[in-house]
PATI-424112 format. One record per residue (C-alpha): x negated, y, z; residue in three letters; residue number from 1. Coordinates in steps of 0.5 Angstrom, whole numbers, plus 500, padded with zeros to 3 digits. Each point is the difference from the previous one (the first is absolute). Example, Ala and Ser with C-alpha at 12.3 -4.5 7.8 and 13.67 -1.06 7.14 Angstrom:
     X     Y     Z   gunu   drenmar
   475   491   516    ALA         1
   498   507   498    SER         2
//
This chain:
     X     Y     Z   gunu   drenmar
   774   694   787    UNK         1
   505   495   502    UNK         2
   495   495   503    UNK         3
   497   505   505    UNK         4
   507   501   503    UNK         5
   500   494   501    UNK         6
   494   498   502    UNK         7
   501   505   506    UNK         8
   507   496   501    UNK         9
   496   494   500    UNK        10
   495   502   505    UNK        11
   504   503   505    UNK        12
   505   494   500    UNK        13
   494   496   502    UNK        14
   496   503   505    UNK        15
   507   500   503    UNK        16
   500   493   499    UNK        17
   493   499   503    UNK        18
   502   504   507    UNK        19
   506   497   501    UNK        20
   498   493   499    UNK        21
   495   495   496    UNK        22
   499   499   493    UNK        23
   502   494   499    UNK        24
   494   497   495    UNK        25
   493   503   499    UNK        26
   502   502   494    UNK        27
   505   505   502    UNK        28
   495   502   505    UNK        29
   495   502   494    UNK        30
   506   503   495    UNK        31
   501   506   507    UNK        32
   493   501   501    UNK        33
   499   500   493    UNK        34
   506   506   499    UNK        35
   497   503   506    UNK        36
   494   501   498    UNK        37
   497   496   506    UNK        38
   494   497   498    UNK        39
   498   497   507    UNK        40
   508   496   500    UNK        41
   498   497   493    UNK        42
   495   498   503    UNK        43
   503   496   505    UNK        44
   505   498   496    UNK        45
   494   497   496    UNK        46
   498   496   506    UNK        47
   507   498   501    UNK        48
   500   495   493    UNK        49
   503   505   495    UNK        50
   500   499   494    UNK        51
   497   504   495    UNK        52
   505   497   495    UNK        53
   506   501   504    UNK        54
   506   506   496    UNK        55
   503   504   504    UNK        56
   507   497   500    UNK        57
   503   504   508    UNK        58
   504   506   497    UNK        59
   505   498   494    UNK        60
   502   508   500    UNK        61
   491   501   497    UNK        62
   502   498   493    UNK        63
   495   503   498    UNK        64
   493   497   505    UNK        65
   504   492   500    UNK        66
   497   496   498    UNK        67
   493   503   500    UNK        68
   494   497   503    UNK        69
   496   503   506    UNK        70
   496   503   495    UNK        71
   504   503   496    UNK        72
   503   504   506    UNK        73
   493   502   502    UNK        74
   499   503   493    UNK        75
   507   504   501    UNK        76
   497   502   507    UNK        77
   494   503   496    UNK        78
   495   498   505    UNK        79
   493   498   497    UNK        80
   499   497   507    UNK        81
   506   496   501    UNK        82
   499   497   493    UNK        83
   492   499   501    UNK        84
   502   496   507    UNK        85
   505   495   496    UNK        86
   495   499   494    UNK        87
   495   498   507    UNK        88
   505   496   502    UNK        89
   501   495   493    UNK        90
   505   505   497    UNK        91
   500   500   492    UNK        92
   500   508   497    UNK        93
   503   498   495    UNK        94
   504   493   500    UNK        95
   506   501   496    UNK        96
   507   499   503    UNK        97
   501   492   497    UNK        98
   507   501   503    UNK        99
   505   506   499    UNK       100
   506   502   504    UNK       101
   505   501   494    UNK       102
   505   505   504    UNK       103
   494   505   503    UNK       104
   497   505   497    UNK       105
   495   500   494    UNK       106
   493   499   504    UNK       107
   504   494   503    UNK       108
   499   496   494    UNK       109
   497   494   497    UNK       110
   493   503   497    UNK       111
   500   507   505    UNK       112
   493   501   503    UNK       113
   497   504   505    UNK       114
   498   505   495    UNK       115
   507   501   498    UNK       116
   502   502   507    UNK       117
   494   504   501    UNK       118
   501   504   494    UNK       119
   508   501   502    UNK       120
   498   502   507    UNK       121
   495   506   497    UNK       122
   494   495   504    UNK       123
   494   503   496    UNK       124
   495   498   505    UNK       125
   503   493   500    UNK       126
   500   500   492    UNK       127
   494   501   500    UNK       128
   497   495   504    UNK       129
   504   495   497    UNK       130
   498   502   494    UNK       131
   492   500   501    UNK       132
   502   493   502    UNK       133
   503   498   494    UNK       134
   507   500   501    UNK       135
   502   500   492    UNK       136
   502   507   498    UNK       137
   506   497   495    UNK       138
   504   494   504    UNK       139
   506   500   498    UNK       140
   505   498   502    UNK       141
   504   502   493    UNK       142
   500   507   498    UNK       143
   498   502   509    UNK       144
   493   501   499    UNK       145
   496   504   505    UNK       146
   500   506   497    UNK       147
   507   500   499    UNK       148
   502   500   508    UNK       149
   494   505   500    UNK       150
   505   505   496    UNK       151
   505   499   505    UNK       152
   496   501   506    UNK       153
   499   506   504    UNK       154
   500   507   496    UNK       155
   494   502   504    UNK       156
   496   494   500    UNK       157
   502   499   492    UNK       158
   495   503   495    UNK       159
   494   497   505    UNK       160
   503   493   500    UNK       161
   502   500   493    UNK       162
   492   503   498    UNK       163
   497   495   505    UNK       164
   504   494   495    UNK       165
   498   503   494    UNK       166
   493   499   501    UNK       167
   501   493   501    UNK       168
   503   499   494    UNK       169
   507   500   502    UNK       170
   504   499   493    UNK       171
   504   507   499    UNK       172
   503   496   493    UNK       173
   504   494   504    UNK       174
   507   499   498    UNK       175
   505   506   505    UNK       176
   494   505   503    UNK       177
   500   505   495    UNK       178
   508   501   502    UNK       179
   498   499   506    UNK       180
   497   506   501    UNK       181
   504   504   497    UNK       182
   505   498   504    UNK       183
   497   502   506    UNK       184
   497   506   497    UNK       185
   493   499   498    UNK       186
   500   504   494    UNK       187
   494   501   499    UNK       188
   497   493   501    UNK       189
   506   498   495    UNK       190
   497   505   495    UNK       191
   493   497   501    UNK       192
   503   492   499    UNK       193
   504   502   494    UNK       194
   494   504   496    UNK       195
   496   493   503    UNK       196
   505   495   496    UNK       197
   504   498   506    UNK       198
   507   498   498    UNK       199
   505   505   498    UNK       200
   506   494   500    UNK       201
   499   496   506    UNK       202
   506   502   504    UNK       203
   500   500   509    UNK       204
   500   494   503    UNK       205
   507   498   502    UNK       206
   504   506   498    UNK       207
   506   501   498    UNK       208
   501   505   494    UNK       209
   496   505   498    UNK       210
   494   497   502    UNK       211
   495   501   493    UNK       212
   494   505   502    UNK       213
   504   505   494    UNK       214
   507   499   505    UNK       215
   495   502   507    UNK       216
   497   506   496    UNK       217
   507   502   498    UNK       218
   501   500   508    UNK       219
   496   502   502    UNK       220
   498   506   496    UNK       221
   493   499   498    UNK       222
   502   503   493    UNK       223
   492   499   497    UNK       224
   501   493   500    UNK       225
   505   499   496    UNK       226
   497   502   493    UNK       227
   494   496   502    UNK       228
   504   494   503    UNK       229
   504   500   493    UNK       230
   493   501   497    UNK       231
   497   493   503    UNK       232
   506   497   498    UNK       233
   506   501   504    UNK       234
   507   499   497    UNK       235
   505   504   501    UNK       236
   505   497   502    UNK       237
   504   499   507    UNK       238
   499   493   504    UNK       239
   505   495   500    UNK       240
   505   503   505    UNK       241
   498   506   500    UNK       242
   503   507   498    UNK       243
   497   503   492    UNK       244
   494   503   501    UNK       245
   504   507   499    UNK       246
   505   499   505    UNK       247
   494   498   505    UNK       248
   497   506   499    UNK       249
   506   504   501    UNK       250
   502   497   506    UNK       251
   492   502   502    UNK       252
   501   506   498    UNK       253
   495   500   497    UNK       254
   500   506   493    UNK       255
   494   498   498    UNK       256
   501   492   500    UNK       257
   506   502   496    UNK       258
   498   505   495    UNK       259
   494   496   498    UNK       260
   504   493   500    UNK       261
   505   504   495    UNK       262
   495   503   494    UNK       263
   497   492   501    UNK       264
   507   499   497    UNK       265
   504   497   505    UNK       266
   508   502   501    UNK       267
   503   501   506    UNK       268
   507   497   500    UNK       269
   506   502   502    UNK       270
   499   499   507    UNK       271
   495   504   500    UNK       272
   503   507   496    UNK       273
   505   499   505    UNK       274
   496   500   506    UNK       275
   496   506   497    UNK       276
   505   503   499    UNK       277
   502   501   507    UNK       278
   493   501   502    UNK       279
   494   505   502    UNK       280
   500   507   495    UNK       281
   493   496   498    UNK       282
   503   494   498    UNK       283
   507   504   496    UNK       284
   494   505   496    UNK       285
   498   493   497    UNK       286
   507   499   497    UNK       287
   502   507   499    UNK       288
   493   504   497    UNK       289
   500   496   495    UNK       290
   494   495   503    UNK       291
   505   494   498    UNK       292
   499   498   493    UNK       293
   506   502   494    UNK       294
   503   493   501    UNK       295
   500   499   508    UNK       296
   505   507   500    UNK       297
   504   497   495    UNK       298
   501   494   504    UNK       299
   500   503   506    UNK       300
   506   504   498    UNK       301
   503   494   497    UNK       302
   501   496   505    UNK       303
   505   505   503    UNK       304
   504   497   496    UNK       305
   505   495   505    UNK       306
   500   494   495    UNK       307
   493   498   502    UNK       308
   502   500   507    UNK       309
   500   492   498    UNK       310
   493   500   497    UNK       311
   494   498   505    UNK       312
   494   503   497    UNK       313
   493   496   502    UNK       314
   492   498   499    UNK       315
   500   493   500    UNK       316
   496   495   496    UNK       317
   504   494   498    UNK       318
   496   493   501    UNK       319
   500   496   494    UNK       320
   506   495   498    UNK       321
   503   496   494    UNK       322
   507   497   498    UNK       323
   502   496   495    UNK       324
   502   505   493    UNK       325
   507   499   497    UNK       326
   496   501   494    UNK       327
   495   493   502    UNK       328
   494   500   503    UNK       329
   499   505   507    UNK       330
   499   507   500    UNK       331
   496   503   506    UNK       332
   500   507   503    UNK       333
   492   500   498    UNK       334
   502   498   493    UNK       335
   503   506   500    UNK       336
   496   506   502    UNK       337
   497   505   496    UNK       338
   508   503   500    UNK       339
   506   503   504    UNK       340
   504   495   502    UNK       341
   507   501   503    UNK       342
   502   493   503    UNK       343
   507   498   500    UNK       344
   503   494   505    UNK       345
   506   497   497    UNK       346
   506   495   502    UNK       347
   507   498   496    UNK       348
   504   502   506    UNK       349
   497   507   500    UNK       350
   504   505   495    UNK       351
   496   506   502    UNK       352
   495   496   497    UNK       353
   501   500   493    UNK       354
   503   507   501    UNK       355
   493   501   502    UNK       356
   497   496   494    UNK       357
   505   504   494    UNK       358
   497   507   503    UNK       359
   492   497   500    UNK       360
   502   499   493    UNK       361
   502   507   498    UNK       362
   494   502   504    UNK       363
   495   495   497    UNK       364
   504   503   492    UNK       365
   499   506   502    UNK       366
   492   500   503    UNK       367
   498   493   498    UNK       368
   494   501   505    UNK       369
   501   495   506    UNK       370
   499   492   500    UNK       371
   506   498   504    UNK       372
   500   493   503    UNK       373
   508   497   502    UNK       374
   498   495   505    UNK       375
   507   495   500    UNK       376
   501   497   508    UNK       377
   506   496   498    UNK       378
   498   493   501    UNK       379
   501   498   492    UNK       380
   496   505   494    UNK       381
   506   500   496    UNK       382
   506   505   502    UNK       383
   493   506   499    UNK       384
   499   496   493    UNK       385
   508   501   498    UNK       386
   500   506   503    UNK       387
   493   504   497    UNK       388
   503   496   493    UNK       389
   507   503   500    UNK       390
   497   507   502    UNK       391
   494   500   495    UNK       392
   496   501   506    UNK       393
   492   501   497    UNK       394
   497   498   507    UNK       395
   495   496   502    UNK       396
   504   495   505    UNK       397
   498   495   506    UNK       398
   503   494   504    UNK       399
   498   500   508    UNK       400
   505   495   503    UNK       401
   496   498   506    UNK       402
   500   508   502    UNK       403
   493   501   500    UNK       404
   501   507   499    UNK       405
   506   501   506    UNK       406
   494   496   504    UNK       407
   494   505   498    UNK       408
   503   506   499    UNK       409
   508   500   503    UNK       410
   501   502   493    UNK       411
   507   499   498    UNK       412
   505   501   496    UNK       413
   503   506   498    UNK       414
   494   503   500    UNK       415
   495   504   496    UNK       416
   492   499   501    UNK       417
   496   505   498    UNK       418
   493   498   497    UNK       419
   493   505   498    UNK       420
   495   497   495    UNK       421
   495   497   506    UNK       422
   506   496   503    UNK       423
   502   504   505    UNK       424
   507   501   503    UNK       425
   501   508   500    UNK       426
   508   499   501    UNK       427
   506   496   501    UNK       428
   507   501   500    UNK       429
   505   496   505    UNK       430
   506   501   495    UNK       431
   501   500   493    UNK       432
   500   507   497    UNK       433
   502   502   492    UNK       434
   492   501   499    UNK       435
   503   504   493    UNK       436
   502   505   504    UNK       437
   496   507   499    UNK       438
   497   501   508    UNK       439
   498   492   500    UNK       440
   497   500   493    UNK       441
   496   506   502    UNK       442
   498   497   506    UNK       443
   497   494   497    UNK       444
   496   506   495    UNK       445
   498   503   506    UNK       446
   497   494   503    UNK       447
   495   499   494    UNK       448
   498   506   499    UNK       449
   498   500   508    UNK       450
   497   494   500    UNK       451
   495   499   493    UNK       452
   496   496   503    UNK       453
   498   498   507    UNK       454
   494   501   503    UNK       455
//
């Protein structure tokens, strides 16, 4: 662990201090006896005056131990008996940090106790000894419980600190610990937590990407979790920021995670196929043998075609947003969805534009199966008003003058947004394409069939 390194750091650092020179206070005094080990110099650095409520504040490089109390240091040392001697002497086994360092390390935070840091460390003796003398199982602060910092102690001293915590009641149901635990590849207590209706949403505290207990299962290959993290209400959908669930399985290699994920129905896109299409025997059996469905062949093959070298395949939900309706009123993204949705930003200037729109038409003519939305970004309604008049243009139309649209989504024109029925972005093309020519028609067909309904 990071912290041990450090700790060593700290304590060679200063001994050396303590032999080249005086400490400077009693309290520097008790910090080295106390990383040292040295019961008889904490002892005379409590006969100095230390104070028991003093934080260790010497080493700014140890962001991992500043800002702790003496306290906490001994639990981290895991010596009963240096953690016995400062209860003696008037310290509190677990008086919360009332005070934090916001640059240091989660254990220097505003609500760490000295529990959290024994259960870190992999200090079973001291945990319990804090434990037999109430300190509370559960404390916070936020999500850093105890049994959190136990999943990430030592891997020897793990399974007997995470036990000792359950039998005080340690609460395996907090917000994190389940995603936790996977994450460190404690499979088998996640397996125990999820049949016990720990939560198989809540994300890994301060992570970035793919965080979910689904995500770190994907990762970290523990592939009999994934129908039972689906089975306790897992989505399965990507974090925010983080790749689609395929994809993450392709890039864990993770064959199982992938195949499982597919006959859930999800669809790899184009990203996908393309890189599986360079990839490991396993993976190219899955495009050639037939294990890929009818529809993902055909547009796998299809988007050989050069004309989709502008079209950006994605999975993304769109959050929720109105404009006011050429027609009166506001129409909403939520108010249409239940249908395929191709989205069509629009301004004056822009020729290719209402080229777009003409061939949209013979699209919609031809297949009269999409609800296509035009969004104006003119300052005025009325040039899109004259324009879908004089062209007998059937769709619906809206005005975004204040370019909520560019701000939200940098959507502009001439552009195409390709919406499924659960209000999802699945494609967007970056230029204005003649949408009544055979290969992209049978693109939008594909993309249908491909997505009957997201899980």
């Amino acid at each position: 662990m990071k912290a041990t390194v450090l700790y060593s750091l700290i304590f060679i650092f200063l001994s050396y201090l303590g032999a080249a020179q005086s400490f400077e206070s009693p309290e520097e005094l008790l910090f080295a006896a106390i990383f040292d080990q040295d019961l008889e110099q904490v002892e005379a650095a409590l006969g100095q005056g230390a104070q028991l409520d003093s934080r260790y504040t010497y080493s700014r490089y140890a962001e991992d131990c500043f800002y702790w109390t003496p306290m906490m240091a001994a639990c981290a040392m895991g010596q009963v008996e240096l953690v016995r001697l400062l209860q003696d002497n008037g310290a509190s086994l677990w008086a919360p940090l009332t005070e934090g360092w916001r640059s240091a390390g989660p254990l220097s935070q505003k609500g760490s106790r000295p529990l959290h840091v024994a259960a870190a460390y992999g200090s079973v003796e001291v945990a319990e000894f804090l434990l037999q003398r109430g300190a509370l199982v559960n404390a916070g602060p936020k999500h850093y419980t105890p049994l959190f910092y136990a999943l990430q102690a030592p891997e020897a001293k793990r399974e007997e600190l995470i036990s000792l915590l359950l039998s005080y009641g340690a609460d395996y149901r907090q917000p994190g610990i389940l995603a936790e635990a996977i994450a460190q590849g404690e499979i088998d207590w996640a397996k125990k937590w999820l049949r016990k209706q720990a939560s198989a949403k809540a994300k890994r505290p301060n992570c970035q990407g793919a965080c979910s207990p689904l995500e770190l299962a994907i990762q970290k290959e523990a592939n009999e979790l994934l129908p039972l993290l689906k089975q306790k209400g897992a989505k399965l959908v990507a974090s925010a920021g983080a790749p689609p669930l395929l994809e993450q399985a392709f890039l864990a290699q993770n064959l199982f995670a992938f195949q499982w994920l597919y006959r859930q129905g999800l669809r790899p896109d184009a990203v996908l196929l393309a890189l599986a299409e360079n990839s490991s025997s396993s993976w190219q059996k899955i495009l050639q043998n037939g294990q890929l469905q009818a529809e993902d062949r055909r547009f796998l093959a299809l988007l050989k075609d050069p004309i989709f070298q502008n079209i950006e395949l994605s999975e993304k939900p769109l959050q929720n947003m109105q404009w006011r309706s050429l027609s009166g009123g506001f129409i909403s993204l939520k108010q249409l969805q239940g249908e395929w949705l191709l989205i069509v930003p629009w301004a004056s200037w822009c020729e290719s534009c209402k080229e777009q729109l003409r061939s949209l038409h013979k699209l919609d003519k031809k297949q009269q199966n999409w609800r296509i939305l035009v969004i104006s970004l003119d300052p005025k309604p009325y040039p899109l008003e004259d324009f879908m008049k004089a062209e007998k243009l059937p769709f619906l139309a809206a005005h975004d003058p204040q370019l909520h649209s560019i701000k939200a989504w940098d959507w502009r024109a001439p552009e195409l947004i390709l919406l499924d029925p659960q209000g999802w972005q699945r494609s967007r093309s970056k230029q204005a394409l003649d949408w009544h020519k055979k290969p992209l028609s049978r693109f939008l067909q594909l993309q249908r069939k491909r997505y009957p309904a997201r899980p």
